[in-house]
N, C-alpha and C positions, 0 to 999 in steps of 0.2 A: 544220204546219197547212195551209200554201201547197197541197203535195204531195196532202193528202188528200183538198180541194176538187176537186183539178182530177181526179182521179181517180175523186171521185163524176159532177161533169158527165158525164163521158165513159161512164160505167156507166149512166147516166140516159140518154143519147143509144142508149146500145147497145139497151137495153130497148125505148125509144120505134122505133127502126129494127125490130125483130124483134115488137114488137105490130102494126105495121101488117104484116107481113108473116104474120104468124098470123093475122090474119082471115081473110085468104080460106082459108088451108090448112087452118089447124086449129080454125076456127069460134068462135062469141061467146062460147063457154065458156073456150079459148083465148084470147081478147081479153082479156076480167075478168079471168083467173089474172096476165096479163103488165101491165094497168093499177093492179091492185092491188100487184103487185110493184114499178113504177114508184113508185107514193106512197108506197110504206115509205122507198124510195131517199133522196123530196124529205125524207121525214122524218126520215132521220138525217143528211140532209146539215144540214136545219135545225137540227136538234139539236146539229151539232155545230162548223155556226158559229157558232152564241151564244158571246157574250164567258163565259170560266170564270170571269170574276173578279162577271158581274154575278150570274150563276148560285152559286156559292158566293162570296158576299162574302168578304173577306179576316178571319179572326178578328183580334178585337185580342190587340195582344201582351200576355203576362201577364209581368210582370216581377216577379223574385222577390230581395226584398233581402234581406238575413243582418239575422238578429232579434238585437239584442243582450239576452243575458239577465241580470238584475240582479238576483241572488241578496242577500235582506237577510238576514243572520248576526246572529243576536240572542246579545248577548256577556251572561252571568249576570257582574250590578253585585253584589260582595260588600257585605253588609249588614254598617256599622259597627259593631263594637263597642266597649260605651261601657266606657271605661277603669274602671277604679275610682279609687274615693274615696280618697284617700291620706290617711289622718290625721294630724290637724294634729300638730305637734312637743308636746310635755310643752312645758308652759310652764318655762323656766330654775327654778332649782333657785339661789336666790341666799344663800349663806352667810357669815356671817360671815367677815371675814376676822380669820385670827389674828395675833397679832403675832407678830411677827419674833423669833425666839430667840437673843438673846444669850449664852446658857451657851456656852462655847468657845471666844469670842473669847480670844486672847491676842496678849500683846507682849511679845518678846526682846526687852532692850536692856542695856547693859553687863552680863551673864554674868548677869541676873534672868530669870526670867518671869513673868512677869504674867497670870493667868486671871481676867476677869470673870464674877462668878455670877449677881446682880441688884441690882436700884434698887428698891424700895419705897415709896410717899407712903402720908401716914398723916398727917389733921389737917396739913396745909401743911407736916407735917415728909417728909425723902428722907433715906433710909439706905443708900447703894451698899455692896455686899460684895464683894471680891476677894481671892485669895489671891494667895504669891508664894513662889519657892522658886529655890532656887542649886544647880543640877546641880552643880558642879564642883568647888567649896569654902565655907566657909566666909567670907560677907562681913560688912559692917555698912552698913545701909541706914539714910539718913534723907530724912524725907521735912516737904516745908514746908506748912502748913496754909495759915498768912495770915505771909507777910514779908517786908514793903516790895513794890513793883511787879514789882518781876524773880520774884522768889518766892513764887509765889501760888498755891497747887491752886483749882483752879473748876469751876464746872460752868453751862453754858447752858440753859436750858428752851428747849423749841421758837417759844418770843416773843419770844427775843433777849436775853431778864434771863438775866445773870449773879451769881451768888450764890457765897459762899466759906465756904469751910468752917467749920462751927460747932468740931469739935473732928474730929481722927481718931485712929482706935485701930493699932496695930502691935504684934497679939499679945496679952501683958496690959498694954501702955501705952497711953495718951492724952497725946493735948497740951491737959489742959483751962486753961481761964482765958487760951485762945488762945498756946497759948505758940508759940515764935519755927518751932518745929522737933521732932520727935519723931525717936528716935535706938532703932535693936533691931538686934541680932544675931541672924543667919542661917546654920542651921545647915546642910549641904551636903546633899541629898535630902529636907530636913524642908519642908514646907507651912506656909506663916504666914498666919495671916487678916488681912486690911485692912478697913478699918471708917470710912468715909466719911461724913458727919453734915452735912446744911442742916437751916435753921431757916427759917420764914416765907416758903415757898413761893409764889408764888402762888396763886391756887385755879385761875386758867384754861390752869396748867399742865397739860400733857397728856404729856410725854415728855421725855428729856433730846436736847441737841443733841450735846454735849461734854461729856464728863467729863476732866478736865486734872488729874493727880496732876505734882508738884514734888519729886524726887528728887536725890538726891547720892551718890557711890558715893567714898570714899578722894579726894575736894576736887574730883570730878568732876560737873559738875553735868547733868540730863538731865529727861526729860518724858516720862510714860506716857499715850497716850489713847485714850479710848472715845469712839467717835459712835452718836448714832442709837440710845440705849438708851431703851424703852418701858417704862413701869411695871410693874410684879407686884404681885401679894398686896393 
């Protein structure tokens, strides 16, 4: 810029030296061509010391930031479905209960068996039916109804009363008029009925507890029982 200046003065001096020396030579047409050239001179020297900054102002800076962009993603919410109605359960189904079947019970003891069938009340009276048979050979069985303490068949109702044999049967015998003992011969494969008899039951009997038969086999003495026998018929 220094450079430019000083190199216009010096061009301006040149002109200004060479117009006065063109008037006289080359006349006032000559003068104006070279005074006119002179002021173009002063005009670009003006022009071109003016400050460039006052002449084009400085733009302001554009500053450019990174746009962050926030994409909102609409996520499809599944629409509940509603369960179903689960139907209530059947109401329970409440049945009687049966009773307990006694047919089949048995008891082995000294070379007998013993098969319970059933207990029946009927008017405060119980009639148990059992049979009994001697796989092996021929025996003789007796058995005690009512005699003395030690020898006693019985039987429990489910309240705890104990009651004793009105009479029992062994086959075609009885021990009626209470007798001490009833006495039968057993024939080896043969089936013999037993016949069990109380009298004056109670009436809020409901079931037997124990059934207690009193047996002897050749001066051997022994006890057949049944629990937990429920009524029939």
């Amino acid at each position: 810029m220094i450079k430019s200046t000083k190199l216009l003065f010096l061009l301006a001096g040149i002109l200004i030296f060479l117009s006065a020396m063109d008037v006289g030579a080359f006349g006032d047409e000559s003068y104006e061509r070279q005074q006119s050239q002179a002021g173009k001179a002063f005009d670009n020297y003006e022009s071109e010391s003016v400050d460039p900054d006052a002449v084009n102002p400085p733009q302001p800076k554009v500053i450019i930031k990174e746009k962050v962009i926030i994409r909102e993603i609409l996520v499809p919410v599944p629409v509940p479905v509603p369960m179903p109605k689960s139907s209530p359960p059947p109401p329970a189904v409440i049945r009687p209960q049966s009773k307990p079947s006694t047919r089949g019970r048995m008891v082995v003891s000294n070379g007998y068996r013993f098969d319970f069938q059933s207990c029946t009340l009927s008017n405060r009276n119980v009639e148990c039916d059992i049979t009994v048979r001697t796989p092996n050979t021929d025996k003789t069985l007796i058995l005690y109804p009512h005699h003395g303490v030690n020898l006693t068949s019985s039987a429990f109702d489910n309240l705890g009363n104990q009651y004793y044999p009105s009479s029992i049967m062994l086959g075609n015998k009885d021990s009626t008029n209470r007798n001490r003992s009833i006495k039968g011969r057993l024939i080896q494969g043969i089936t013999t009925k037993i016949k069990v008899f109380f009298e004056n039951v109670s009436s809020e009997t409901s079931s037997i507890s124990l059934l207690e038969l009193q047996a002897e086999d050749n001066r051997k003495r022994f006890k057949v029982q049944f629990r937990n026998i429920p009524f029939t018929g």
